[in-house]
C-alpha positions in Angstrom: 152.7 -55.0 -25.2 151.8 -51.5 -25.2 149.4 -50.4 -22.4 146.4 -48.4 -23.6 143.9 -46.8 -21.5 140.1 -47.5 -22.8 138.1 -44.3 -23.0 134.3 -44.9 -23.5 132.5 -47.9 -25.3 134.7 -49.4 -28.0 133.3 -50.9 -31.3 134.6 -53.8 -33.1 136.1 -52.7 -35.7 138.7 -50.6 -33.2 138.8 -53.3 -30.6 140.8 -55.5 -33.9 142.1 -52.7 -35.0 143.9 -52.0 -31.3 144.7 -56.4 -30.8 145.9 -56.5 -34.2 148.6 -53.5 -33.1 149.3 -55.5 -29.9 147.3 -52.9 -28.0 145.6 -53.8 -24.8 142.2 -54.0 -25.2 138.7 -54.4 -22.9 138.2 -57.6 -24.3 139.6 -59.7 -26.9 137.7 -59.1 -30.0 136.2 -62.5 -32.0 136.5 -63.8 -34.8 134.6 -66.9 -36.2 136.8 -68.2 -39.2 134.4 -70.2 -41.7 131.3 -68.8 -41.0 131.5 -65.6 -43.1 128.3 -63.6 -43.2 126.5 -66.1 -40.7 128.8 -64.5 -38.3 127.0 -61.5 -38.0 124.0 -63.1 -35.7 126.9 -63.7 -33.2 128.5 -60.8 -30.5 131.4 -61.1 -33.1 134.2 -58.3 -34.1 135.8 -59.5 -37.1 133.6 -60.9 -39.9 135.0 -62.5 -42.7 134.0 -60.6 -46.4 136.1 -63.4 -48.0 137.7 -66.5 -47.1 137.9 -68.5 -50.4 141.1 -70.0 -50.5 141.7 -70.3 -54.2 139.8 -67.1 -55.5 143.2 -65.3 -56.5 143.7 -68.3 -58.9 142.5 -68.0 -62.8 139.8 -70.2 -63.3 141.4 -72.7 -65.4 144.9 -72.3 -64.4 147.1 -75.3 -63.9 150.7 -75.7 -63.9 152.6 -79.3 -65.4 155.7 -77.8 -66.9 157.8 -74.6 -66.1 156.5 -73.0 -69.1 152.8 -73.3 -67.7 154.4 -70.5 -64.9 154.9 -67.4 -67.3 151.4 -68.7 -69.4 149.5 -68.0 -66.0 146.7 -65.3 -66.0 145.4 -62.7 -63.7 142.3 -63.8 -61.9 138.8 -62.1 -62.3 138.6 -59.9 -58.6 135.1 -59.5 -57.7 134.8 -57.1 -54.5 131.2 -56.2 -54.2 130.3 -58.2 -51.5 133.3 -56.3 -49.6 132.0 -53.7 -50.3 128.2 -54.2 -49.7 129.6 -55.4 -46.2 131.5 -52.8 -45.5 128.9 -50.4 -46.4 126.2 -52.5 -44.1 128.9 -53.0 -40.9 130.3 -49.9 -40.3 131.3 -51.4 -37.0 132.5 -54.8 -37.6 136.2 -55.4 -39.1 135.9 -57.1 -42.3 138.5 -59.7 -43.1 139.6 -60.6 -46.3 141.3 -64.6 -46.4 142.8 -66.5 -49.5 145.4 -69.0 -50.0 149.5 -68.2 -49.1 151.4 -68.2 -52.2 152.2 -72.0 -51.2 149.0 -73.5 -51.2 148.1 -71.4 -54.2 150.8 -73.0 -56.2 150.2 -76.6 -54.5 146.7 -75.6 -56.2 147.9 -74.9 -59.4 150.1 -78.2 -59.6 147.7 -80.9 -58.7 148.0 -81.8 -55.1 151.2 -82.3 -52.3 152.9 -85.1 -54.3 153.0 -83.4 -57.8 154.5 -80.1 -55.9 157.2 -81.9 -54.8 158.4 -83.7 -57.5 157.8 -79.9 -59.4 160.2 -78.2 -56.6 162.9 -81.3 -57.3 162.9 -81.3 -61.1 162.6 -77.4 -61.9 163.9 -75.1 -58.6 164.0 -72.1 -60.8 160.2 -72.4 -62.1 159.2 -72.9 -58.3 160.7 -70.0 -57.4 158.8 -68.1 -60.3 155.7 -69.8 -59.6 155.9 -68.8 -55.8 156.3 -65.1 -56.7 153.9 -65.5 -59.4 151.4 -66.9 -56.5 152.4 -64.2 -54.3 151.5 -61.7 -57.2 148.1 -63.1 -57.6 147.6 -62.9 -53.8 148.3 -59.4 -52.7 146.3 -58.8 -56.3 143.0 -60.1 -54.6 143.8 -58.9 -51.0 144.8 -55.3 -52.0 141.6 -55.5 -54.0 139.4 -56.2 -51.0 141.1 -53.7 -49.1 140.4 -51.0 -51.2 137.0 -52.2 -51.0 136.8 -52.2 -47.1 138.2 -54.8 -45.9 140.2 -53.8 -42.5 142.3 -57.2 -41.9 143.9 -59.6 -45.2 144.9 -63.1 -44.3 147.4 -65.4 -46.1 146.0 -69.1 -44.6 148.8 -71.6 -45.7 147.4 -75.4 -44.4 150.2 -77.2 -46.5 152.8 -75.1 -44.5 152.5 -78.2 -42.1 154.1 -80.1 -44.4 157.5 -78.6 -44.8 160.7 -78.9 -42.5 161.8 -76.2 -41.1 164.6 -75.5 -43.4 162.3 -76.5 -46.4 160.0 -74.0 -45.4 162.9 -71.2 -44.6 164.4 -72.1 -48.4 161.6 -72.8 -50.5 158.6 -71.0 -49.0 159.0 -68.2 -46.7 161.0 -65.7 -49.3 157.6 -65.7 -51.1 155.3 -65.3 -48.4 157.2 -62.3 -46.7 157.3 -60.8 -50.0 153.8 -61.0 -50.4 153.2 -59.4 -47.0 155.1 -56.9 -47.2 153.8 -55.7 -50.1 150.2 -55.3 -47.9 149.6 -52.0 -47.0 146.8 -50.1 -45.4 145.2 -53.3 -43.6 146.7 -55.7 -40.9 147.7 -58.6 -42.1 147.7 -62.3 -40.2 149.8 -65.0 -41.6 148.1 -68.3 -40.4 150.5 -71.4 -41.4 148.2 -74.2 -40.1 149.3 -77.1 -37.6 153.0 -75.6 -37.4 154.5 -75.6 -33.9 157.6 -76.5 -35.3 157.9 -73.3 -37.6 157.4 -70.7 -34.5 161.1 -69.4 -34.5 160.7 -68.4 -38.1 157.5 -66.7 -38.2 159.1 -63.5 -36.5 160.6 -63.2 -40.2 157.5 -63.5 -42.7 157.0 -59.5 -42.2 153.0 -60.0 -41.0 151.0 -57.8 -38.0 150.1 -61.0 -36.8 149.9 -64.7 -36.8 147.6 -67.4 -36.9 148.1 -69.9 -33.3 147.2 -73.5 -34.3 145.2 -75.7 -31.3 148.1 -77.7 -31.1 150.7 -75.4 -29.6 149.4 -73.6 -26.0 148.9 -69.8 -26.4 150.9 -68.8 -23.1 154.2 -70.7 -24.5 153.9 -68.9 -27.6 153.6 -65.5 -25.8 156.4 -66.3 -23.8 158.8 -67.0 -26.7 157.5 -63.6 -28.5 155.9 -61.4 -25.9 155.1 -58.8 -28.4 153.7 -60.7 -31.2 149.6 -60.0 -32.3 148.2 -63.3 -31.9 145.4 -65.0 -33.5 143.4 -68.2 -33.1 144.0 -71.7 -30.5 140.4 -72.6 -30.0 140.4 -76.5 -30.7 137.2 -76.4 -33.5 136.3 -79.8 -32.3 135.1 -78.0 -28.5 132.4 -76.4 -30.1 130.5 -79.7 -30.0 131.0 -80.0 -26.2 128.6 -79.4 -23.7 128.2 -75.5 -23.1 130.0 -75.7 -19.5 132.7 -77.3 -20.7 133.1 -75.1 -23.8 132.7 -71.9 -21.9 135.6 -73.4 -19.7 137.4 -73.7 -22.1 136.9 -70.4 -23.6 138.5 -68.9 -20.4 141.1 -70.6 -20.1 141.8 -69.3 -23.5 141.8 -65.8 -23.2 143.2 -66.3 -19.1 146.4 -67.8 -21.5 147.3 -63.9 -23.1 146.2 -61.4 -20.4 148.4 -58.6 -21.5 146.4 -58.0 -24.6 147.6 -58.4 -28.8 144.8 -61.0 -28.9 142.2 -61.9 -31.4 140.3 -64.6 -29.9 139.4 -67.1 -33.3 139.7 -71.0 -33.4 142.7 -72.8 -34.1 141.7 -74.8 -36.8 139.0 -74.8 -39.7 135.2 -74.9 -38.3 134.0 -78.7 -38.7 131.1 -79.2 -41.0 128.0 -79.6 -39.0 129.0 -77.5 -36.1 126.0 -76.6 -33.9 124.6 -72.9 -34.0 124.7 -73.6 -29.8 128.3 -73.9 -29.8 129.4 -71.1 -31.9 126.9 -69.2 -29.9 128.3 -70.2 -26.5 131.5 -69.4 -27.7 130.6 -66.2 -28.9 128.5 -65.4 -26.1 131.0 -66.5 -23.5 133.5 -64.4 -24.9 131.8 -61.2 -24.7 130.7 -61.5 -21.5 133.9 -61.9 -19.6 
């Protein structure tokens, strides 16, 4: 990690900025993932503008048959919120989120089962329907970005369900090309519930990636020392008892002193979480 000596008070947007460049910074900043614009009656750094998993997609898009693949259409991008944030939180980083070009064409086909079966019968149309995804993805995200939006996230939950040689052959091409293609913002790639897929994630060309609950923060600094890292809270904490939440919080951010951390929860938010956790968690946070 690159040291970097703080010079007066530091705003939100440039303590991400600096922990998405695997800067030191005086704190790690926060981010809230699933909240969106409640996030902004919380100490937080990062608020999400976007985080609509499927918005690249056309509205009545679906895929059955390789011919379905070159039949797809652009989606419909609709920024102004973006932008109305950006314009209202000068000093917040606004993130936009959507769907990796794998769950976006898991989207398009129906469901796990019927993506499979696609990848088995017709491996040339998955490959264009991955690159077609990845189109429609760094369409929306370089959208938002031109509308404000300091940080774009590729979130990939059905990444958990690929070996790691499945996800090395029939997946990860895609999503670096997407990536890559992502300038002007940081980018995070968060491939949900995947401990197994650390060696590879040096390779899928973002700024930073997305640390399930599952796998402890201080063993994946330890494999890539360098690596801005985001997320590891375990959702489920923020219905514990303040104390034991706050402990936890600690113990979190003790796990990656050198810096090149956003602090975020490893997981989606649970519906029904209480305003006093995500408080306490905020709170806690910004305090140490």
């Amino acid at each position: 990690m690159r040291a970097l000596r703080l010079r007066g008070p530091v705003d939100g947007r440039e303590r991400a900025r600096r922990a998405l460049s695997g800067e030191r910074t005086d704190r790690p900043p926060l981010w809230i993932r699933g909240l969106g614009e409640r996030a902004l009656a919380l100490p937080v750094d990062l608020v999400a503008a976007t985080e609509d998993a499927v918005a690249p997609l056309p509205t009545f898009g679906r895929v059955r048959a390789p011919a379905d693949v070159d039949a797809l259409a652009d989606a419909k991008l609709r920024v102004e919120p973006t932008a109305r944030l950006r314009e209202a939180e000068p000093h917040r980083a606004l993130v936009a989120s959507c769907g990796a070009p794998l769950t976006l064409a898991v989207t398009l086909l129906g469901g796990w089962a019927p993506a499979k079966a696609f990848v088995y019968a017709h491996g040339a149309a998955w490959e264009r329907l991955l690159a077609r995804c990845a189109d429609l993805a760094v369409a929306h995200l370089d959208a938002h970005a031109r509308a404000g939006a300091d940080v774009l996230e590729l979130h990939d939950p059905w990444a958990d369900r690929l070996a790691p040689e499945e996800f090395e052959r029939l997946v990860l091409p895609a999503t670096r090309a997407a990536l890559e293609r992502l300038r002007g913002a940081k980018t995070v790639y968060h491939p949900q519930g995947t401990p197994h897929l650390l060696p590879l994630l040096p390779r899928c060309g973002a700024h930073a990636w997305g640390i399930d609950w599952r796998v402890p923060l201080e063993d994946v600094r330890a494999r890539h020392p360098d690596a801005p890292l985001v997320g590891n809270l375990d959702p489920t904490l923020l219905l514990a008892p303040p104390a034991w939440l706050a402990q936890e919080v600690g113990w979190m951010r003790d796990a990656v002193p050198q810096g090149g951390y956003v602090a975020a929860l490893g997981g989606d938010l649970l519906p029904g979480t209480p305003e006093d956790g995500l408080r306490t968690f905020a709170e806690t946070l910004a305090s140490r």
